[in-house]
N, C-alpha and C positions, 0 to 999 in steps of 0.2 A: 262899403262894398258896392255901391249905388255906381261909382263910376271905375267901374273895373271891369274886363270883358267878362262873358258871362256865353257859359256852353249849354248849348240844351242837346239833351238826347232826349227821343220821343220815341217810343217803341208803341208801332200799332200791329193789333192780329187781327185779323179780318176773317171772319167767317167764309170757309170753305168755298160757299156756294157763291158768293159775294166779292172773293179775292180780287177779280179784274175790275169791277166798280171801282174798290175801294182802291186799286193802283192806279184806274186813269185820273178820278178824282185828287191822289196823294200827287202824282205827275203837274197836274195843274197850278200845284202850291208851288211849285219851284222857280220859272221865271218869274212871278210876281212877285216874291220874297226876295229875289236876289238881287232885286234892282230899291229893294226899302233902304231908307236911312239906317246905316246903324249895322246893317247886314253884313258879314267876314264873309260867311263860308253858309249856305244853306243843300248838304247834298241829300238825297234819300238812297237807301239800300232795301235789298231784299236776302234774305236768308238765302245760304244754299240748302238746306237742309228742310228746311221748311217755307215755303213757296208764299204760306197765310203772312210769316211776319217781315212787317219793315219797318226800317229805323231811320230815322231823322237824326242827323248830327247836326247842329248850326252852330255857329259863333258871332255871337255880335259885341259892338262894341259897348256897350251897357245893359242893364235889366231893364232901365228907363224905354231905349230904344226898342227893348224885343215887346213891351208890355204896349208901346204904341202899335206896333203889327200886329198883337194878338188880338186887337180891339176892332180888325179891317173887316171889310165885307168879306172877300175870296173865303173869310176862314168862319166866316158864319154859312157861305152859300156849301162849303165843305161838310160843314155839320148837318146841313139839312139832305144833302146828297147822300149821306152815308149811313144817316141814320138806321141802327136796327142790323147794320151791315159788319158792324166792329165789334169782335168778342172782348177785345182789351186795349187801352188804351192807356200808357203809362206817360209821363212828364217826371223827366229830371233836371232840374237847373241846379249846374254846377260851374266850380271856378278852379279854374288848373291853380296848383299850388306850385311847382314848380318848372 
């Protein structure tokens, strides 16, 4: 499965008070992700419904490749921005079956 594309959805909820933080910081991951090795598709959303969450779709062309971005600085300098600021943060890697 190593070299087979590979979908993440990331759903993040951010704390009420904290919601703008936490989407100029989410804003920041986009052009530097889109231009990585490896990278299809990296878009973010936000709920209509509820303003706190958003979701990450990406597609890249391997796990190999998404596991080298997951390793960059933007996404350490991201964790230390946000900290304390995210009620929930989930990761799903998946792989379209057909």
């Amino acid at each position: 499965m190593s070299n087979q594309k590979l979908t993440i959805v990331a759903k993040i909820v951010a704390k009420p008070e904290k919601r703008e933080l936490v989407k100029s910081e989410l804003l920041k991951l986009i052009d530097i992700t889109r231009v990585k090795k490896g990278c299809i598709n990296h878009d973010l959303h936000q709920d209509n419904e509820n303003e706190n969450l958003f979701l990450f779709y990406e597609n890249w062309e391997s796990r190999a490749l998404w596991q080298t971005h997951m390793n960059n600085k933007h996404l350490v300098d991201y964790m230390k921005a946000t900290d304390g600021a995210v009620e929930e943060f989930i990761l799903n890697e998946i792989t379209q079956i057909q």
